[in-house]
N, C-alpha and C positions, 0 to 999 in steps of 0.2 A: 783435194777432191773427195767429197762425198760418196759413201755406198748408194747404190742402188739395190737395197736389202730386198731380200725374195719376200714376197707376203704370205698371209699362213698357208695360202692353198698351195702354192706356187713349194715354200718349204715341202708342204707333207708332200706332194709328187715326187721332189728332189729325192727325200730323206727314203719314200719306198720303194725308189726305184733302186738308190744304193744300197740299200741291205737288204734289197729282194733277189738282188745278181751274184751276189756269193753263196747263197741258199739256191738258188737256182740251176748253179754252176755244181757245188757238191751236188746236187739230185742226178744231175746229166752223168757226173763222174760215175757216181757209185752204181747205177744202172748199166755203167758200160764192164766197170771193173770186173763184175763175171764172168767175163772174157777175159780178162787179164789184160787189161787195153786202160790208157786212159784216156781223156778227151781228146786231150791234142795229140797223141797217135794215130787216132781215127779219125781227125780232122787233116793229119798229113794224105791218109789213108785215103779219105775222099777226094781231097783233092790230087792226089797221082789217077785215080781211078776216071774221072774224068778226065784227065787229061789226054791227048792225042800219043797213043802208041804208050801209054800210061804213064808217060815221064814228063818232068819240066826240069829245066835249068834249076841249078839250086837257088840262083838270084831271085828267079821268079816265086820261088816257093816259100821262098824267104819274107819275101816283099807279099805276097798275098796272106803269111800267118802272120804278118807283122812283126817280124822277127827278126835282130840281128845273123850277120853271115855264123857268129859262133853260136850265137844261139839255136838255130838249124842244125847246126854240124852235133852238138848233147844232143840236139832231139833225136836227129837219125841215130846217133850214135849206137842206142840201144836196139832202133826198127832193124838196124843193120845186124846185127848182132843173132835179132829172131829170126833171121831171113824173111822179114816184111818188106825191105826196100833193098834195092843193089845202088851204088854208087859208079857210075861210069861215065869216063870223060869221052869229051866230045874228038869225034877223027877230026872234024875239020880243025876246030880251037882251041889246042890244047889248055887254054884260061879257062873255059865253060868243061862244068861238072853238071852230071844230070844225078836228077834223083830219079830212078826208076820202082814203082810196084812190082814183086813177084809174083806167084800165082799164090806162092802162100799167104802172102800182105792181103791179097782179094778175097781170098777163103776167110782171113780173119777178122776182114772189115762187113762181107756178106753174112758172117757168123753173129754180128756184132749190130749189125743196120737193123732187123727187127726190134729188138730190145731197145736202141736210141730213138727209134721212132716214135714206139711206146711210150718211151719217158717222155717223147717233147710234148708229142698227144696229152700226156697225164696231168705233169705239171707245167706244161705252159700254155696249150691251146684251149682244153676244157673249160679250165678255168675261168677263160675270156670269152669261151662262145663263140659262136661262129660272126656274131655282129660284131666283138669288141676282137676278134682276127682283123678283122676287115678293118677298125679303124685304126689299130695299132701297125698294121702292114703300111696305113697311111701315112700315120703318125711319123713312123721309123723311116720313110721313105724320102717326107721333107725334111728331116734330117741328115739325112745324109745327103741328100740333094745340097742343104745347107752349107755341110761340113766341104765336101769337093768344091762347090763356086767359091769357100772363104780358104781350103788353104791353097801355099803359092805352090806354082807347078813345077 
């Protein structure tokens, strides 16, 4: 079977999109690190913060960072540790573990939220303008739209 090789345009999209997301990703980090937070702390952060009663299941929390069950359990490991999250099983099921936000975890994510919002303004929205927001919201949208109807359930 034959490649179906990317063409040059098709390559350079490829080629800036990949080594635009590790540049991207350091600028997000280092923005937040003044807090003493890294991304995915405050990406746990946000998501207990929305959450109902500021908790979810660790499964769920797991599954929405895309992250193994061990791999959650290092992550909090350390949130727990600053008193940003509490760990507490469930009365009904003793198998379900919740990850809960403290009031301190909120202080240090509301401390933390101007500065990430700045950075994503800086380096990822400016940049593209308010027209090329618009098509990249699109862009990224049939894709994933994409990705969910092609994988299996």
């Amino acid at each position: 079977m034959s490649a179906n090789w990317l063409s040059e345009t098709e390559q350079t999209a490829w080629r800036n999109f990949v080594t635009t997301m590790p540049d991207l990703d350091a600028a997000f980090e280092a923005d937040v690190a003044t807090h003493g937070i890294t991304m995915g702390d405050y990406t746990v952060l946000v998501f207990l913060s929305e959450a109902d009663d500021h908790r979810l299941r660790m499964c769920d929390l797991a599954a929405s960072l895309r992250l193994s069950p061990s791999g959650l359990t290092r992550r909090l490991d350390g949130m727990v540790k600053a008193g940003w999250v509490e760990r507490s099983a469930c009365s009904a099921d003793r198998r379900v573990m919740y990850a809960h936000l403290t009031d301190v975890g909120m202080a240090k994510m509301k401390a933390a939220a101007p500065d990430h919002v700045e950075s994503v303004r800086r380096h990822f929205l400016e940049p593209l303008g308010p027209e090329g927001v618009q098509q990249l919201s699109k862009l990224f949208g049939r894709i994933r739209q994409h990705l969910h109807q092609t994988q299996p359930a």
